[in-house]
PyMOL CGO cylinders between C-alpha atoms (Angstrom):
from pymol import cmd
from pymol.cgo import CYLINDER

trace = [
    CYLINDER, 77.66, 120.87, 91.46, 76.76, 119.57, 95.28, 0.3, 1, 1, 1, 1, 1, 1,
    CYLINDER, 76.76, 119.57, 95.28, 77.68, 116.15, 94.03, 0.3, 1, 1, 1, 1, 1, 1,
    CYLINDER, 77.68, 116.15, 94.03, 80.86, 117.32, 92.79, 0.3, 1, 1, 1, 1, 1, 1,
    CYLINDER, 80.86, 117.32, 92.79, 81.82, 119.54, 95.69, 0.3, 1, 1, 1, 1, 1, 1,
    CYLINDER, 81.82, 119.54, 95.69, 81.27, 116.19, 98.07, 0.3, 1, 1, 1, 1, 1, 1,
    CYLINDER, 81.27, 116.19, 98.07, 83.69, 114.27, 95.64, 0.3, 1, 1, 1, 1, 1, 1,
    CYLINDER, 83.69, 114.27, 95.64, 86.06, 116.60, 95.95, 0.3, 1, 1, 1, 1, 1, 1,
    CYLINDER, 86.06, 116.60, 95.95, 85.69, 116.87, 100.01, 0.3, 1, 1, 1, 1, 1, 1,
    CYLINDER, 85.69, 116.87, 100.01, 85.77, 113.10, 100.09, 0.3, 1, 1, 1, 1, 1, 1,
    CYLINDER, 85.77, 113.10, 100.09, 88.87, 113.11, 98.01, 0.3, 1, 1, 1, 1, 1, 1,
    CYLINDER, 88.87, 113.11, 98.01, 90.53, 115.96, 100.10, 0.3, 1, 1, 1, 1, 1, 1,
    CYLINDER, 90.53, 115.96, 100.10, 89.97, 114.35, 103.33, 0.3, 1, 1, 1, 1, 1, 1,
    CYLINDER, 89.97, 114.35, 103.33, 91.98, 110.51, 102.14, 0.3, 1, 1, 1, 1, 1, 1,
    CYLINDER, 91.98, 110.51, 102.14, 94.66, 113.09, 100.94, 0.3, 1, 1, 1, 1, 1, 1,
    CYLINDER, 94.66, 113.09, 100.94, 95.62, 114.22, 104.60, 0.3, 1, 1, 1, 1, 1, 1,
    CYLINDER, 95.62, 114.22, 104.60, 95.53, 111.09, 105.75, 0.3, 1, 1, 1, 1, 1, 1,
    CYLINDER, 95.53, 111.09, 105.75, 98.03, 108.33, 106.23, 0.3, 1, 1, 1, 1, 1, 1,
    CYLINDER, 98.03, 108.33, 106.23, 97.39, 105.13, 103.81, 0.3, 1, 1, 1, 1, 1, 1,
    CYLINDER, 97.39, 105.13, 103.81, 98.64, 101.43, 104.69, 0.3, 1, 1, 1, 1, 1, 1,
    CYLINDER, 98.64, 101.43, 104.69, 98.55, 100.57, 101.20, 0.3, 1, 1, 1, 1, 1, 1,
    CYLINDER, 98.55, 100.57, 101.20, 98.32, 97.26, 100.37, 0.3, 1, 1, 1, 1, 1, 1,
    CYLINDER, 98.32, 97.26, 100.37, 101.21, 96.90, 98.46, 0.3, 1, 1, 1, 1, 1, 1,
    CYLINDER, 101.21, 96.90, 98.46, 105.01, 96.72, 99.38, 0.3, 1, 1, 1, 1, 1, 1,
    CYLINDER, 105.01, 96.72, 99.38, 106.78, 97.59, 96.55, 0.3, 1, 1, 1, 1, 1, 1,
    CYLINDER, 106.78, 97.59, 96.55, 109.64, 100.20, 96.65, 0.3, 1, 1, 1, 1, 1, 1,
    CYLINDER, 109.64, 100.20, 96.65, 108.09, 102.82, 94.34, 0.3, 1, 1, 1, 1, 1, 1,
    CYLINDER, 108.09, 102.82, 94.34, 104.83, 102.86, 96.90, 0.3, 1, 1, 1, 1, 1, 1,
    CYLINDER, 104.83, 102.86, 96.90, 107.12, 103.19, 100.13, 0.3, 1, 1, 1, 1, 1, 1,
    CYLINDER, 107.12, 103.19, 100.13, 108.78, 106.06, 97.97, 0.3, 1, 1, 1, 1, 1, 1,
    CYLINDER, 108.78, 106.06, 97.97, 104.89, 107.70, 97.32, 0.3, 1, 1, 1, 1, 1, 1,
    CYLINDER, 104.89, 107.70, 97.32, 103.80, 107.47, 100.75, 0.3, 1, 1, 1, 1, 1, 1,
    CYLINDER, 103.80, 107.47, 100.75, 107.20, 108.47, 102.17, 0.3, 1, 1, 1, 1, 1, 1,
    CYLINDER, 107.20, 108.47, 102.17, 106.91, 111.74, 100.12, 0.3, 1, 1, 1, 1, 1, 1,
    CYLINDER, 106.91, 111.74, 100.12, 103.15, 112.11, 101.14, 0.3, 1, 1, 1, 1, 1, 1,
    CYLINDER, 103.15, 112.11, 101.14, 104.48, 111.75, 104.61, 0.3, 1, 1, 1, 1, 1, 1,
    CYLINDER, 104.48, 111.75, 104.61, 107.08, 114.35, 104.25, 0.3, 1, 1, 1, 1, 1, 1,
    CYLINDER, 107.08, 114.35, 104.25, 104.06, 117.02, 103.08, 0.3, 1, 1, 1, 1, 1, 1,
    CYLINDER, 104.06, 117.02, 103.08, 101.91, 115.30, 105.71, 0.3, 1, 1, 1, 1, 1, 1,
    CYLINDER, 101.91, 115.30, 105.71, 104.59, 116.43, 108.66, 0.3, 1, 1, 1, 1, 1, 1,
    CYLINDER, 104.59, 116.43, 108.66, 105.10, 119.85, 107.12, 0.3, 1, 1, 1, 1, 1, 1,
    CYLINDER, 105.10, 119.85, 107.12, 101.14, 120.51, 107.48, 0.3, 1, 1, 1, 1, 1, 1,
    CYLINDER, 101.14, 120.51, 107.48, 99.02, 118.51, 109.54, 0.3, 1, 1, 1, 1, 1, 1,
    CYLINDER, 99.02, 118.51, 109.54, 101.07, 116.39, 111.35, 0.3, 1, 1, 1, 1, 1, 1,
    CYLINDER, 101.07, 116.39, 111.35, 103.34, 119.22, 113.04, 0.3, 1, 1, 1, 1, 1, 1,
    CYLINDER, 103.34, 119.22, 113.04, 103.42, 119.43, 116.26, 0.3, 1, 1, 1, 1, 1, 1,
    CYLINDER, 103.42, 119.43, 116.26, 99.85, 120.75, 117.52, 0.3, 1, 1, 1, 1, 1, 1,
    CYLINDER, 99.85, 120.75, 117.52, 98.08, 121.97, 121.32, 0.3, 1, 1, 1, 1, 1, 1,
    CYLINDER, 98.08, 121.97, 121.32, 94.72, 120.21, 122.05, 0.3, 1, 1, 1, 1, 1, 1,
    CYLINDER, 94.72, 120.21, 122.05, 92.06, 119.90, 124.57, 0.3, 1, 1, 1, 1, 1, 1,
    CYLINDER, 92.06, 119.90, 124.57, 90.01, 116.51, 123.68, 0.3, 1, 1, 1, 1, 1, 1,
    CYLINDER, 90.01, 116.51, 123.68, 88.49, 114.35, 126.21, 0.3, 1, 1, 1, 1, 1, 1,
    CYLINDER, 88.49, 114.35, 126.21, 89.10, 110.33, 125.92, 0.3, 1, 1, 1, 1, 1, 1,
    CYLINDER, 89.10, 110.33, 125.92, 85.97, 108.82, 126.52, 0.3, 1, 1, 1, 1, 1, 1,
    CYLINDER, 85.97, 108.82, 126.52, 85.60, 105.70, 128.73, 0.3, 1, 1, 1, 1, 1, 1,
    CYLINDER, 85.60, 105.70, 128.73, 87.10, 101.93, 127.11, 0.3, 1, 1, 1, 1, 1, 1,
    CYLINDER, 87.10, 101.93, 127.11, 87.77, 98.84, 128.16, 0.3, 1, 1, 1, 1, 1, 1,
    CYLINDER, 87.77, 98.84, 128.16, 89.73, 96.73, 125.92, 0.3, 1, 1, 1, 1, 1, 1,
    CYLINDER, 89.73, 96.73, 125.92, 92.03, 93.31, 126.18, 0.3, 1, 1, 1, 1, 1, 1,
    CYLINDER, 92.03, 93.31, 126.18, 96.07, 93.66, 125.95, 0.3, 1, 1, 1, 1, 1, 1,
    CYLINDER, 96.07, 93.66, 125.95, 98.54, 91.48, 124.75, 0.3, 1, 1, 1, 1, 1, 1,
    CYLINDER, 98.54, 91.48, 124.75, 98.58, 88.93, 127.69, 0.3, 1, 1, 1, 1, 1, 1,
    CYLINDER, 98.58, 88.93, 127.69, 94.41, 89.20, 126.96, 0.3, 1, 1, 1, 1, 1, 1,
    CYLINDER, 94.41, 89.20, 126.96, 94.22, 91.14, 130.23, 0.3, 1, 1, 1, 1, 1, 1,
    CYLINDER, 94.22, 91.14, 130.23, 91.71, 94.38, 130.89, 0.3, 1, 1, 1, 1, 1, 1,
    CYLINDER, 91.71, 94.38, 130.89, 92.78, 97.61, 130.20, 0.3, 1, 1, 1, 1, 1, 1,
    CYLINDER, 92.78, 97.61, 130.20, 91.59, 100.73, 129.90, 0.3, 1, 1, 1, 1, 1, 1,
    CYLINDER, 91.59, 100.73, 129.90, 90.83, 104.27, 130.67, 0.3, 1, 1, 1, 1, 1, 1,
    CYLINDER, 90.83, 104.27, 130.67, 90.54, 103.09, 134.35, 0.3, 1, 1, 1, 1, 1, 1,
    CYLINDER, 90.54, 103.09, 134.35, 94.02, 102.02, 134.61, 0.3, 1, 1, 1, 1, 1, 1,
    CYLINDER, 94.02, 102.02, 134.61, 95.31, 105.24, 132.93, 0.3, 1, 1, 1, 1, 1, 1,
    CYLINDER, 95.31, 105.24, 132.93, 93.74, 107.51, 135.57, 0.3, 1, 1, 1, 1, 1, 1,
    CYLINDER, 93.74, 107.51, 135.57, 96.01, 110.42, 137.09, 0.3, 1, 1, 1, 1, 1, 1,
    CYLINDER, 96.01, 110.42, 137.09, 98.80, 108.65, 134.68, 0.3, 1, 1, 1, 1, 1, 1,
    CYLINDER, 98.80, 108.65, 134.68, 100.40, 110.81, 131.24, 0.3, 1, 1, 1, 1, 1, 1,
    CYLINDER, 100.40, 110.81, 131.24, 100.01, 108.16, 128.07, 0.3, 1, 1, 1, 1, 1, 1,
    CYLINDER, 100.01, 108.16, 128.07, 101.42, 108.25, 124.48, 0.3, 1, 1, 1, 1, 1, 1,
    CYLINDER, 101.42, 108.25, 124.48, 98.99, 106.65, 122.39, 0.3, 1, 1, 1, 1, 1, 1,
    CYLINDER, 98.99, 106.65, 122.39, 99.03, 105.71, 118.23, 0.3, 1, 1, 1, 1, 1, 1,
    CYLINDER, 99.03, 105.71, 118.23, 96.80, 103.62, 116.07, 0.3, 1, 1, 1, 1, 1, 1,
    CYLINDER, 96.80, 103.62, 116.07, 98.75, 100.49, 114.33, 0.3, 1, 1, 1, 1, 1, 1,
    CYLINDER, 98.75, 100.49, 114.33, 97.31, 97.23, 112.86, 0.3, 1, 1, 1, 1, 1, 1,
    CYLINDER, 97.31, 97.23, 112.86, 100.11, 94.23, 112.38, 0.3, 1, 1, 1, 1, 1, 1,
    CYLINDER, 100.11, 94.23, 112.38, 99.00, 93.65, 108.99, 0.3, 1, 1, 1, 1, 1, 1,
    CYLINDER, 99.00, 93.65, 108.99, 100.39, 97.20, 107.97, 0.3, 1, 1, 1, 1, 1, 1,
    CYLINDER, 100.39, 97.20, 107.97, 102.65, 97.39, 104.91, 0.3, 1, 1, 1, 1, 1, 1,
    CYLINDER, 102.65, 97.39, 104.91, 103.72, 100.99, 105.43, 0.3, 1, 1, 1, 1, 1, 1,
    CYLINDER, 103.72, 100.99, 105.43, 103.42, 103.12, 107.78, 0.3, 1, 1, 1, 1, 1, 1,
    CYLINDER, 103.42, 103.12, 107.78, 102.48, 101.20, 111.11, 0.3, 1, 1, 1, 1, 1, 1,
    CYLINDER, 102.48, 101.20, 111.11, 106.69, 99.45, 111.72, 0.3, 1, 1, 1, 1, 1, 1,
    CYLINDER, 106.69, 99.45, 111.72, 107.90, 102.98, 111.61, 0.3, 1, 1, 1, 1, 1, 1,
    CYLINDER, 107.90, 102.98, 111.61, 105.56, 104.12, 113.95, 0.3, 1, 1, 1, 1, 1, 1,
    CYLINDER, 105.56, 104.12, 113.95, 105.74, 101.65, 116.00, 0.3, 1, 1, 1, 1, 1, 1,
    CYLINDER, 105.74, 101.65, 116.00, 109.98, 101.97, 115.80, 0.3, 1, 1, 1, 1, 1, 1,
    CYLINDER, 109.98, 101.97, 115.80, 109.23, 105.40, 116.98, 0.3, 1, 1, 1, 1, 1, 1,
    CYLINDER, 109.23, 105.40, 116.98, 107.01, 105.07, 119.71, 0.3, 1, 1, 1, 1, 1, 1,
    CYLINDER, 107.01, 105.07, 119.71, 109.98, 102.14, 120.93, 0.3, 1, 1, 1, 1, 1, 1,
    CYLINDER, 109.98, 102.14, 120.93, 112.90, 104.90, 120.77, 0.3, 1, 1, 1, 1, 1, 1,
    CYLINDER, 112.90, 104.90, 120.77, 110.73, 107.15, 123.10, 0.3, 1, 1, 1, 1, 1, 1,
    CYLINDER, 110.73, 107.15, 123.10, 109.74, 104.45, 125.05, 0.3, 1, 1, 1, 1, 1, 1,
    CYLINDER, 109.74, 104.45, 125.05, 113.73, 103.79, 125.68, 0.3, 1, 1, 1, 1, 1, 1,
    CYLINDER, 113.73, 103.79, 125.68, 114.32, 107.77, 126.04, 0.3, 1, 1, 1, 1, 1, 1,
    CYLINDER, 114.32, 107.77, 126.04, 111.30, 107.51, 128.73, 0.3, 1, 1, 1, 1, 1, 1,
    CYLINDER, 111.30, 107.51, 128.73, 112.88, 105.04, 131.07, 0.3, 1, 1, 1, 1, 1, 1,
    CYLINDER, 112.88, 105.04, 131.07, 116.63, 106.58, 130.73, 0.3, 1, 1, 1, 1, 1, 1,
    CYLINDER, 116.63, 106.58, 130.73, 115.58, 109.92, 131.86, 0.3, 1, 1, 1, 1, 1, 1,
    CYLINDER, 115.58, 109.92, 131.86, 113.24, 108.19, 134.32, 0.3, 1, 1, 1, 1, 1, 1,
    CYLINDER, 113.24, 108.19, 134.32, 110.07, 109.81, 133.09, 0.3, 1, 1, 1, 1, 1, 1,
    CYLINDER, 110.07, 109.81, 133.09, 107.04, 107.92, 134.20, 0.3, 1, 1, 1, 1, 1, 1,
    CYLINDER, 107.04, 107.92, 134.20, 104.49, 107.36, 131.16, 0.3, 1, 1, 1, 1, 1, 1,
    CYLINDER, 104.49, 107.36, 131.16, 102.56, 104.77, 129.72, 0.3, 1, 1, 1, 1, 1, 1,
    CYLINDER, 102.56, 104.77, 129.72, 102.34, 103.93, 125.58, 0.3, 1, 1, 1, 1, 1, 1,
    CYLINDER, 102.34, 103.93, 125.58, 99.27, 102.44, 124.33, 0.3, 1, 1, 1, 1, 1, 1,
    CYLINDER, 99.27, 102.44, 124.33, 98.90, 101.49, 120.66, 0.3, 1, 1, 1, 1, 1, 1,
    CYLINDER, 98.90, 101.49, 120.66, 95.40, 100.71, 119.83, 0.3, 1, 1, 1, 1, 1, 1,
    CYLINDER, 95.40, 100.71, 119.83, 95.04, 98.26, 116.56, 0.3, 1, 1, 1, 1, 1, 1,
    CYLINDER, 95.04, 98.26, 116.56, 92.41, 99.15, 113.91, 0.3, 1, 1, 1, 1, 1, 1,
    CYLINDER, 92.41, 99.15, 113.91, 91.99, 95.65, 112.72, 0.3, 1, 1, 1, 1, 1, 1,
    CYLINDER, 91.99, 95.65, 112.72, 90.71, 93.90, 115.58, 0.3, 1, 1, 1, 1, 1, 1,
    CYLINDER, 90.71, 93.90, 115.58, 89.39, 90.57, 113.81, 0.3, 1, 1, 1, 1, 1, 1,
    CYLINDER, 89.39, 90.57, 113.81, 92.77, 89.60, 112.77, 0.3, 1, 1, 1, 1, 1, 1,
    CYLINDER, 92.77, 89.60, 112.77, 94.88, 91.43, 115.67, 0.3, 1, 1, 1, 1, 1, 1,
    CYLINDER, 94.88, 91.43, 115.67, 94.73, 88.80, 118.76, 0.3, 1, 1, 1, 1, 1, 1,
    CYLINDER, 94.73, 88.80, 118.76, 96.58, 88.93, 121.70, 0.3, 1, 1, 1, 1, 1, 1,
    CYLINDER, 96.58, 88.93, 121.70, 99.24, 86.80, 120.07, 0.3, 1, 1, 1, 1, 1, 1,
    CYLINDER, 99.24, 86.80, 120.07, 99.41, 88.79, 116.86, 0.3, 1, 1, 1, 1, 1, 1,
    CYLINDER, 99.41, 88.79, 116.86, 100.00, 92.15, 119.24, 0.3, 1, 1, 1, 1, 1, 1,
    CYLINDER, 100.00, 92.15, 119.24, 102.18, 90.48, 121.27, 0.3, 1, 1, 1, 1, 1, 1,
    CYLINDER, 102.18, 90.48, 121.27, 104.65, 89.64, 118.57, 0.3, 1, 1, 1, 1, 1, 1,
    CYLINDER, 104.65, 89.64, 118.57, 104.14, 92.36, 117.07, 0.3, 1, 1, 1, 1, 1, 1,
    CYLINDER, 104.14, 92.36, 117.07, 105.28, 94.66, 119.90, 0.3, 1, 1, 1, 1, 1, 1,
    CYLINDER, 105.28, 94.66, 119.90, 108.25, 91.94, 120.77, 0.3, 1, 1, 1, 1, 1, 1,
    CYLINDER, 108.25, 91.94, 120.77, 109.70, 92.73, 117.13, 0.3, 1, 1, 1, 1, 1, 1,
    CYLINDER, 109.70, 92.73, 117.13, 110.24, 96.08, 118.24, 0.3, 1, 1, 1, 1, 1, 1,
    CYLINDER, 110.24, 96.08, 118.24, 111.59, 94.98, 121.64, 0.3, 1, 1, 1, 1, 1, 1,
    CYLINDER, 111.59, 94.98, 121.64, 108.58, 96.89, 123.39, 0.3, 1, 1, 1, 1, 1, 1,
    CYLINDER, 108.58, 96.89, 123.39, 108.83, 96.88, 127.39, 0.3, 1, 1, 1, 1, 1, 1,
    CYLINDER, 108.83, 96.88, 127.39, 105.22, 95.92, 128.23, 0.3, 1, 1, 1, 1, 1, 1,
    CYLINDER, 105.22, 95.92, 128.23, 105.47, 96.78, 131.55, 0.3, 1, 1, 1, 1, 1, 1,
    CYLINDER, 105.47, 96.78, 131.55, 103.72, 100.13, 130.51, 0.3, 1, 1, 1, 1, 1, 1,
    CYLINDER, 103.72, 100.13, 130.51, 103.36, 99.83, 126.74, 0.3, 1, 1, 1, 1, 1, 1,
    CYLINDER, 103.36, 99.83, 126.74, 99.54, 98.30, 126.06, 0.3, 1, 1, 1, 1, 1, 1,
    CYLINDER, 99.54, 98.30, 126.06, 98.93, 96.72, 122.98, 0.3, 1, 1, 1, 1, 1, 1,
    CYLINDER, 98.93, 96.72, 122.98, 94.98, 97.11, 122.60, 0.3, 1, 1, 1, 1, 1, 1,
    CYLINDER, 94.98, 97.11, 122.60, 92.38, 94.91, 120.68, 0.3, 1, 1, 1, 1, 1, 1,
    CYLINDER, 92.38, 94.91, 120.68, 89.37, 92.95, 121.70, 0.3, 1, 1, 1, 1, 1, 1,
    CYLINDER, 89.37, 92.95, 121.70, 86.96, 95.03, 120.24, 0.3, 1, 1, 1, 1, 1, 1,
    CYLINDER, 86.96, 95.03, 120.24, 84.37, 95.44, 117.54, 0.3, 1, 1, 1, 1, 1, 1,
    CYLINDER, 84.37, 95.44, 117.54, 85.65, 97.77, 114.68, 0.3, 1, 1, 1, 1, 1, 1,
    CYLINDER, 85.65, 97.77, 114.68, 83.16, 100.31, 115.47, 0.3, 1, 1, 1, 1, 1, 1,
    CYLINDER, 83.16, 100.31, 115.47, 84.47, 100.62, 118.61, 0.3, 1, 1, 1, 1, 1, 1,
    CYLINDER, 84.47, 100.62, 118.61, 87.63, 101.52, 117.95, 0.3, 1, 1, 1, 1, 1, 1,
    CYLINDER, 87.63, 101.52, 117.95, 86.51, 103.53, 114.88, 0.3, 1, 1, 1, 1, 1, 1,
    CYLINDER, 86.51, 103.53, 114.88, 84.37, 105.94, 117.19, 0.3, 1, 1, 1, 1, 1, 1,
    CYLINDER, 84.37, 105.94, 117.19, 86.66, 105.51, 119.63, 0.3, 1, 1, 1, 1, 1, 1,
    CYLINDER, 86.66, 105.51, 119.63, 89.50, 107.06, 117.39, 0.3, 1, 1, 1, 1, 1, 1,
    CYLINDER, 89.50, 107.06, 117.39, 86.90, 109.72, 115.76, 0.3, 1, 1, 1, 1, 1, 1,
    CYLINDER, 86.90, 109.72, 115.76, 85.37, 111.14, 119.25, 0.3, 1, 1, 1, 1, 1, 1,
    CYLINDER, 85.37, 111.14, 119.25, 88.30, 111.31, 121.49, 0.3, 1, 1, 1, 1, 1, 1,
    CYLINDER, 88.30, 111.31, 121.49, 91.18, 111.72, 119.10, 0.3, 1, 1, 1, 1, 1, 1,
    CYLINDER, 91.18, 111.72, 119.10, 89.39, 113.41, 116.00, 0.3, 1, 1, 1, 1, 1, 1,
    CYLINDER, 89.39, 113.41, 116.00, 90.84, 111.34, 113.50, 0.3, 1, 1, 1, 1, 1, 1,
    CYLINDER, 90.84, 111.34, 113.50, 89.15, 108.77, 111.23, 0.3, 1, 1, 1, 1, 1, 1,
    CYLINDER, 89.15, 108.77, 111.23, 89.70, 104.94, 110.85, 0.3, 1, 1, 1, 1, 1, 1,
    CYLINDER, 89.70, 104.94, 110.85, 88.65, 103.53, 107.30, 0.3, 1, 1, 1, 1, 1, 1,
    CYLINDER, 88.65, 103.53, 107.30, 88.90, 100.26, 105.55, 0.3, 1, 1, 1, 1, 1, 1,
    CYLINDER, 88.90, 100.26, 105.55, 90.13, 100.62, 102.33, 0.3, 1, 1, 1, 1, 1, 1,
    CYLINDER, 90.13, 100.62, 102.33, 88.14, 98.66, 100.23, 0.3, 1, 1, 1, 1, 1, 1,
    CYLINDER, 88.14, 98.66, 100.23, 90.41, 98.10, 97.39, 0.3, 1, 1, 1, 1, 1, 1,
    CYLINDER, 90.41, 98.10, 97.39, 92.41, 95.59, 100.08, 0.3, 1, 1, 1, 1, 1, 1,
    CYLINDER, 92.41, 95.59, 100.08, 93.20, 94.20, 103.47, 0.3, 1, 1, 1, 1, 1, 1,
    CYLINDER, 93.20, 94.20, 103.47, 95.08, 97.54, 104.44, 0.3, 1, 1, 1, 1, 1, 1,
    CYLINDER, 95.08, 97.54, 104.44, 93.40, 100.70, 106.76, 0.3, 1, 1, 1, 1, 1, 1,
    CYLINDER, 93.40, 100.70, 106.76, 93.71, 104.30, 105.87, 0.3, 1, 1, 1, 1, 1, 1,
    CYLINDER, 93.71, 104.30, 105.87, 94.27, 106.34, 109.09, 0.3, 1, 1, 1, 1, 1, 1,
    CYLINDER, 94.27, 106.34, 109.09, 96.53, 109.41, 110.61, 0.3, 1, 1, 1, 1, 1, 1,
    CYLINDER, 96.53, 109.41, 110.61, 100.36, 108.48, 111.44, 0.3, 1, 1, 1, 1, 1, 1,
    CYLINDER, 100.36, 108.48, 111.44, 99.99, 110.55, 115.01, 0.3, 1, 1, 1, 1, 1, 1,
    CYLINDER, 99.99, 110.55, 115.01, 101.47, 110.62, 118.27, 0.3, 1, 1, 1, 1, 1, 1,
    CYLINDER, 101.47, 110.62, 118.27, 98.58, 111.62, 120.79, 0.3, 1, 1, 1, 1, 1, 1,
    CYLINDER, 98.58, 111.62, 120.79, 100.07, 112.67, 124.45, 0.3, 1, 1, 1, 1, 1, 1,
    CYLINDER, 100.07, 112.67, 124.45, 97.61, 112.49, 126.96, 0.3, 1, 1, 1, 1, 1, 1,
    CYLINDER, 97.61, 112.49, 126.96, 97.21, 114.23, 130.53, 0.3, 1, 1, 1, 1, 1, 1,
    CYLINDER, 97.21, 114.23, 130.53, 96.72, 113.08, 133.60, 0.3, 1, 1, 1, 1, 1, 1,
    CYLINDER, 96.72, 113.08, 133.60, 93.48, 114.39, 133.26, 0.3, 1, 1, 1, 1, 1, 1,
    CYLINDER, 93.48, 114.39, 133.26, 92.70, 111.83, 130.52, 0.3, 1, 1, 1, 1, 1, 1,
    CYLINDER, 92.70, 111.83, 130.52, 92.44, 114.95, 128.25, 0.3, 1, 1, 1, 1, 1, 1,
    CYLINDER, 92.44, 114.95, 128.25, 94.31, 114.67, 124.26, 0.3, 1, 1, 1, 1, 1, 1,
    CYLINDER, 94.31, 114.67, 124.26, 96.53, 117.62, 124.68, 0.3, 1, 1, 1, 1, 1, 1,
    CYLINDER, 96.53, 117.62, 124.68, 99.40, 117.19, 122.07, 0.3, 1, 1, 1, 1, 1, 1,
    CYLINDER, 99.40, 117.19, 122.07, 99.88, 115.90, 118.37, 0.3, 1, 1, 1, 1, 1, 1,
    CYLINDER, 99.88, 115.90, 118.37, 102.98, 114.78, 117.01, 0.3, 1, 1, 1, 1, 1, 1,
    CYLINDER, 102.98, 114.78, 117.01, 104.45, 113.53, 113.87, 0.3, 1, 1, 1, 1, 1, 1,
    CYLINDER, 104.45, 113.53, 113.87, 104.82, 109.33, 114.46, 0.3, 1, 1, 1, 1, 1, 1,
    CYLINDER, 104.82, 109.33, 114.46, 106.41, 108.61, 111.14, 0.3, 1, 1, 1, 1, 1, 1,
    CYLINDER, 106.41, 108.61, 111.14, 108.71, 111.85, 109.30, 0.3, 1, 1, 1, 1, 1, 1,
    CYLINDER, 108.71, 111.85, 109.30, 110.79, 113.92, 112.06, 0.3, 1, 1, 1, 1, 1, 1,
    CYLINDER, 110.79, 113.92, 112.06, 109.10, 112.83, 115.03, 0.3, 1, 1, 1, 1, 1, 1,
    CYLINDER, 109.10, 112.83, 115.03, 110.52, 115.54, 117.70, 0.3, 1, 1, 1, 1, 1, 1,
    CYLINDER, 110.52, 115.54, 117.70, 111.76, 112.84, 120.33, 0.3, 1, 1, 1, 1, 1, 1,
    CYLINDER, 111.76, 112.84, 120.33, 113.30, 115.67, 122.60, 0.3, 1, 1, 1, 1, 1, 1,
    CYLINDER, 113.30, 115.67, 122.60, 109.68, 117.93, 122.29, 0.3, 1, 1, 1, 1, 1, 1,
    CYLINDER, 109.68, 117.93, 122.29, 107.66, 114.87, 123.35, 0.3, 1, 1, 1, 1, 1, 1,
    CYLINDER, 107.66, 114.87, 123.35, 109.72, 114.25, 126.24, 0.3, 1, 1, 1, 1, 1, 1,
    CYLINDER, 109.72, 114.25, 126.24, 110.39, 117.64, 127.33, 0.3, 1, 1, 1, 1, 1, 1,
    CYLINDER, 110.39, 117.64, 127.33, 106.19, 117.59, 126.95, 0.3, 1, 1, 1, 1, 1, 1,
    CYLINDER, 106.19, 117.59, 126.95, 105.48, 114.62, 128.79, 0.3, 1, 1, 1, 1, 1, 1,
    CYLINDER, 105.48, 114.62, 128.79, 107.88, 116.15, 132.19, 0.3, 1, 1, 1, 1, 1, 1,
    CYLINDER, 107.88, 116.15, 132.19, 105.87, 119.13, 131.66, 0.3, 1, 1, 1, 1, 1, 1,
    CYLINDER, 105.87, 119.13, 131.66, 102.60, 117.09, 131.79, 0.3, 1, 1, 1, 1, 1, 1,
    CYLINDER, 102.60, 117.09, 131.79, 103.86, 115.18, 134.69, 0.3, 1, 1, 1, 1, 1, 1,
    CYLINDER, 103.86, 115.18, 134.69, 104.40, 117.95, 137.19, 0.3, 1, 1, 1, 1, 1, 1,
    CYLINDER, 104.40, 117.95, 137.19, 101.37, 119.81, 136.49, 0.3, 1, 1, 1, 1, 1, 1,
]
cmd.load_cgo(trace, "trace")
């Protein structure tokens, strides 16, 4: 029965999260989209944290140093992408470029930082065209890799609370579709839908809040 009860957990757990299958056809986009659409009506809604980011140091897209460091006294979107991603990662990552845009016109001074999961294939070239098909403004949007997987698997469970797992049935990652805003303080203090009815206005209205405080 304990065996059964931890199957059933195990099974539970890849439910509520976001797979990058490793297929492209049109009937999986359909599947996930759907899961998505439950996914943004539970767990992905709009949710008040208090989670401390601990300490990194990790290479960007020019293969430059960044981390916590540089982030200090700052308000940050962050998301977890890999370029290799067949599903959910591009619109994400289309997302995270439309607030990006709604940032600057409303002059609202934030940084993005999208932290791959699959370091060994995602170099600083691969992030860097990756963000350039989205037209991302590096000036304050960090592409992150450079890392051992571990890293950015603990990295993703202890400050953000979400797991990072290989699926083992292909080159693709199972992981959440989130938006994380984070304070000045360095401290995780919103969630946010990144791929089904991502509340643009909330973030931003968020992120001015965040800024003045």
């Amino acid at each position: 029965m304990k065996r059964m009860m931890l199957i059933f957990g195990l099974v539970l757990t890849m439910a509520i999260l976001s797979a990058c299958g490793s297929g492209g056809s049109k009937d999986e986009h359909e599947n996930h989209k759907n899961h998505e659409q439950h996914n943004s009506e539970s767990k992905e809604t709009s949710q008040s944290l208090d989670w401390d980011v601990q300490s990194f140091s990790f290479k960007d897209q020019n293969e430059a140093e960044f981390g916590l460091e540089d982030l200090k006294g700052k308000v940050w979107m962050a998301n977890f992408i890999f370029t290799n991603c067949t599903t959910v990662c591009p619109p994400m990552t289309a997302h995270m470029a439309k607030l990006q845009g709604m940032a600057k016109e409303e002059k609202v001074d934030v940084e993005f930082v999208s932290f791959s999961i699959d370091p060994k294939r995602d170099n600083a070239e691969a992030l860097k065209k990756f963000g350039e098909n989205y037209d991302a403004d590096f000036s304050n949007w960090h592409f992150l890799g450079g890392y051992e997987e571990k890293q950015i698997e603990q990295l993703a469970r202890d400050s953000f609370k979400t797991p990072v797992v290989a699926d083992p049935n292909s080159d693709q990652f199972i992981h959440a579709s989130a938006f994380f805003l984070v304070d000045k303080e360095g401290k995780v203090v919103s969630r946010y839908d990144g791929v089904e009815n991502t509340p643009y206005e909330e973030i931003i209205a968020d992120m001015k809040n965040r800024l003045k405080k």
